[in-house]
C-alpha positions in Angstrom: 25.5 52.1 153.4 25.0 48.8 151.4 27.2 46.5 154.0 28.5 44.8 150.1 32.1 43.5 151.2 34.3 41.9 148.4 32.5 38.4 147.5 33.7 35.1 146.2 32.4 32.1 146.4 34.1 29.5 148.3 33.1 26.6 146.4 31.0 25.6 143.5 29.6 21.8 142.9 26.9 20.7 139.7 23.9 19.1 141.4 21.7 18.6 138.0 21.4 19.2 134.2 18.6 19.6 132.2 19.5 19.6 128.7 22.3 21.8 128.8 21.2 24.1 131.5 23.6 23.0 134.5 21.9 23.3 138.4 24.8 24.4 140.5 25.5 25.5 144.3 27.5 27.9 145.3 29.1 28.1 148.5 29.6 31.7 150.3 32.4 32.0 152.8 30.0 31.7 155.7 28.7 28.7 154.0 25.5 29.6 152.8 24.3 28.0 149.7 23.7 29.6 146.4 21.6 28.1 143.7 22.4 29.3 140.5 22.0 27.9 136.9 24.6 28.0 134.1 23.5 27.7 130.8 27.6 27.4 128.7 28.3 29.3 125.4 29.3 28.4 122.3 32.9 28.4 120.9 36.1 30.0 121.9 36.1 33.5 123.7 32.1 33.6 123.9 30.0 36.6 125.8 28.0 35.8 128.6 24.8 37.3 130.2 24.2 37.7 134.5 20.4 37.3 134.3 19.1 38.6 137.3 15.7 37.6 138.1 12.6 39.7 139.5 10.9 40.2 142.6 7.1 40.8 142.2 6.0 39.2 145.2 6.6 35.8 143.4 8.7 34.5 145.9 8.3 30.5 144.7 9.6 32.0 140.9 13.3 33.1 141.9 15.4 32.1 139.2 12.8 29.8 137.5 12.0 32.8 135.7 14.8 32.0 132.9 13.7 29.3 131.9 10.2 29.6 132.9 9.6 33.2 132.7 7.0 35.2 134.6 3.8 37.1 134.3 5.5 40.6 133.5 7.4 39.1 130.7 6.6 38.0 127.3 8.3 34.7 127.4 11.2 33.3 129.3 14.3 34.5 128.3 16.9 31.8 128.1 15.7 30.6 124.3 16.8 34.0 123.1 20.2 34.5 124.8 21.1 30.5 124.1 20.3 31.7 120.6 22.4 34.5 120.4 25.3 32.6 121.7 25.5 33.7 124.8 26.5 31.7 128.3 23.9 32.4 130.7 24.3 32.5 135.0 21.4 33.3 137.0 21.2 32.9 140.4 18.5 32.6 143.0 18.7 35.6 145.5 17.8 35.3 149.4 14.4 34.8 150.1 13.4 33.4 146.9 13.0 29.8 145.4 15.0 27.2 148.0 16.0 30.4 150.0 12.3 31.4 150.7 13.2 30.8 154.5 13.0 33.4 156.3 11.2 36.1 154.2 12.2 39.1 152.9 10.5 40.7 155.9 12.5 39.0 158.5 16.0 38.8 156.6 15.8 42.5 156.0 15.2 44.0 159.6 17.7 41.0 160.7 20.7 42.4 158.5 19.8 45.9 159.2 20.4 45.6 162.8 23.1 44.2 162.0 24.7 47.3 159.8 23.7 45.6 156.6 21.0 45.4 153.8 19.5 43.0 152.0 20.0 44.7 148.6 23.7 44.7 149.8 24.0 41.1 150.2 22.1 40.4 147.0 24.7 42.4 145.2 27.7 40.8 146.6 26.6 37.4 145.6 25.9 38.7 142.1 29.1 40.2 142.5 30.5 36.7 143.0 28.3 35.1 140.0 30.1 37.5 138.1 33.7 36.5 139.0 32.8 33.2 138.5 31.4 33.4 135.2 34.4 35.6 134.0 36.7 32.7 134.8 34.7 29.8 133.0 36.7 27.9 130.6 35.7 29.6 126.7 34.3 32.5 128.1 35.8 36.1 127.4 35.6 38.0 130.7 36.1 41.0 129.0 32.2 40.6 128.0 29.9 39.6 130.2 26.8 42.1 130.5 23.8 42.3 133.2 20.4 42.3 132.8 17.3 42.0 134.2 13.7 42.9 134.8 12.6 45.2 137.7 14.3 44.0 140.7 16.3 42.4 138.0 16.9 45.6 136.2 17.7 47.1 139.4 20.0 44.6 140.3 21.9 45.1 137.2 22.3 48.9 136.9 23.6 48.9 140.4 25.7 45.9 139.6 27.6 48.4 136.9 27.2 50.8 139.1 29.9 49.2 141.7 31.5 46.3 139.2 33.8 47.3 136.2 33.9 44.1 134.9 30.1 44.9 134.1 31.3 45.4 130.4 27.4 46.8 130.1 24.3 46.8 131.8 20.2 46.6 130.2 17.2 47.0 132.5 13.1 46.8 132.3 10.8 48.6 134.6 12.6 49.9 136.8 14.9 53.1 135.9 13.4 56.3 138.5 14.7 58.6 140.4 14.0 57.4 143.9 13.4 60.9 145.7 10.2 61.6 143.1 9.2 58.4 144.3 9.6 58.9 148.6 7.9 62.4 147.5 5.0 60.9 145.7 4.5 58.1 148.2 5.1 55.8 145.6 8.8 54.3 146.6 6.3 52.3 149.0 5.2 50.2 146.3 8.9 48.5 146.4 9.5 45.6 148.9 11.7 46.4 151.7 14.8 44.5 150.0 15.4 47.8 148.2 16.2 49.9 151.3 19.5 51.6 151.6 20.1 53.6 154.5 20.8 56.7 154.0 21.3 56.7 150.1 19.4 59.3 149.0 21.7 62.0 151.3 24.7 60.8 149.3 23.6 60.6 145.8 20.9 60.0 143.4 19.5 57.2 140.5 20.5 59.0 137.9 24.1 60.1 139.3 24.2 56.4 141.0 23.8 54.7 137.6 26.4 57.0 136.6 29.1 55.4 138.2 29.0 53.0 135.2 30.3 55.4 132.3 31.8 55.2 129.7 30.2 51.2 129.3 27.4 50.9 127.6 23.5 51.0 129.4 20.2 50.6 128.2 17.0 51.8 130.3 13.7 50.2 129.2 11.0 51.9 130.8 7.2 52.2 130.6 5.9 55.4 131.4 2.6 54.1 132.7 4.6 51.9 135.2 4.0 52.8 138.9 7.8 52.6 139.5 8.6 54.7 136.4 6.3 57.6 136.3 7.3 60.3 133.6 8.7 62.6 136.3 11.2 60.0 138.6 12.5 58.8 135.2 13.3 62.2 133.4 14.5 63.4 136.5 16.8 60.2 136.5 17.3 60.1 132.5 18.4 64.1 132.6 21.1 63.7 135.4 22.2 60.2 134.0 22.8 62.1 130.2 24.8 65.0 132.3 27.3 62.3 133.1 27.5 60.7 130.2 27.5 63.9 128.6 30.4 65.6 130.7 32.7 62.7 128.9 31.6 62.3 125.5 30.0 59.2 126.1 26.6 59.7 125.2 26.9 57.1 122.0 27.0 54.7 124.8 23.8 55.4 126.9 20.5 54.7 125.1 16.7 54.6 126.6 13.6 52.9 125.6 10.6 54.6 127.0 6.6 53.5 126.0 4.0 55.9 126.6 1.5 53.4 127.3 3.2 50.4 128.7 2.5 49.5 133.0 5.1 47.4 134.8 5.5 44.6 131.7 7.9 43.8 128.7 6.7 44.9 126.0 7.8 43.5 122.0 9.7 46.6 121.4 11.6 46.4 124.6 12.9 42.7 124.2 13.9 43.6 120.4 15.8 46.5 121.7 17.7 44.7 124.5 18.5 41.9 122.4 19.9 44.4 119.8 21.7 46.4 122.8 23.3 43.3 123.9 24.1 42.3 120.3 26.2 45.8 120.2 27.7 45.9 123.5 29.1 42.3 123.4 30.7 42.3 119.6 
């Protein structure tokens, strides 16, 4: 369905530093180019965050947004994890940033005739940020968690979904189950990146996001959030806690839902990733 072969980079080369945030390209083995930044930890055997970064029709923000931020968060986020002690990757994914050309539009009907997806593709690179940041010198590759906001969030459930060295996994406005959204009409308010073939006759969010048990995920959701209206994400939530459940795992699995809160971070949410993070990657 997702067209998500194994991914490495090739090669990796610094082209910048500001302060100690490091601009670096990576190389895919059918040499495309990769921005990413690197932001190194602290001390021996550090964690690290994957930051992935959001959609929201923003293509000039890409990955930008971590040290920058964007209008659906409450400030960037790189101060924060730099201040926990974390390294830091984020990458820019295809059609955003220096990879705005061709759009999201034309990419994604291109790889679908072709038997893949976009989402795929932007999973197997992140897939590859993520075996590159295990192997960086101080690091402990045995922690490393992903995070993200909306198509960020997404990226990073799924991520720990299909990658066990996804130690744990927080997202923000995006958690639902995706057939209450096709049935409401609302899945339409999701850019076509997110289309996988065929998914929903194979499994479901909830069950999906599953695949990740027993490690640690958080779900930060706002229930007045087109994407996570109060039915997709207790449909998702209920079978998500069934697996978690059937293994004695639910200590692991925790949620963070806001009655009032649209598509947005909220105070309470970065407090309780921060503190979910905190725990996960002791």
């Amino acid at each position: 369905m997702l067209g998500t072969p194994a991914c490495r980079f090739a090669e990796v080369r610094e082209t910048g530093r500001a302060g100690d945030l490091r601009h670096l390209d990576f190389t895919t083995g059918d040499g495309a180019t990769v921005p990413g930044l690197y932001l190194p930890g602290r001390g021996e055997g550090h964690p690290a965050v994957l930051y992935c970064h959001a959609h929201g029709n923003r293509y000039d923000i890409g990955m930008r947004e971590i040290y920058e931020g964007r209008p659906a968060l409450l400030s960037p986020w790189l101060g924060p994890l730099q201040a926990a002690g974390y390294a830091v990757l984020c990458l820019e994914m295809p059609c955003f940033g220096a990879r705005a050309v061709p759009g999201e539009q034309a990419l994604a009907k291109a790889l679908l005739w072709r038997g893949r997806t976009l989402f795929g593709q932007m999973l197997a690179e992140q897939a590859a940020g993520l075996c590159w940041l295990a192997a960086q010198p101080g690091l402990d590759g045995g922690r490393i968690a992903a995070m993200g906001i909306s198509m960020g969030g997404t990226l990073a459930w799924w991520l720990a979904a299909l990658e066990e060295r996804v130690a744990a996994a927080a997202s923000m406005c995006c958690f639902a189950d995706l057939a209450t959204l096709v049935e409401s009409g609302a899945h339409d308010g999701h850019g076509i990146y997110m289309t996988v073939p065929g998914l929903l006759a194979e499994t479901s969010t909830g069950r999906l996001s599953g695949l990740a048990a027993p490690r640690p995920l958080l779900h930060c959701v706002g229930l007045a959030d087109w994407s996570t209206p109060p039915d997709a994400f207790a449909r998702a939530r209920g079978e998500l806690l069934a697996v978690y459940d059937a293994i004695d795992a639910r200590r692991h699995l925790a949620f963070h839902a806001e009655e009032d809160l649209g598509h947005a971070e909220s105070p309470a949410m970065r407090d309780r990733v921060l503190a979910f993070l905190a725990a996960a990657l002791a």
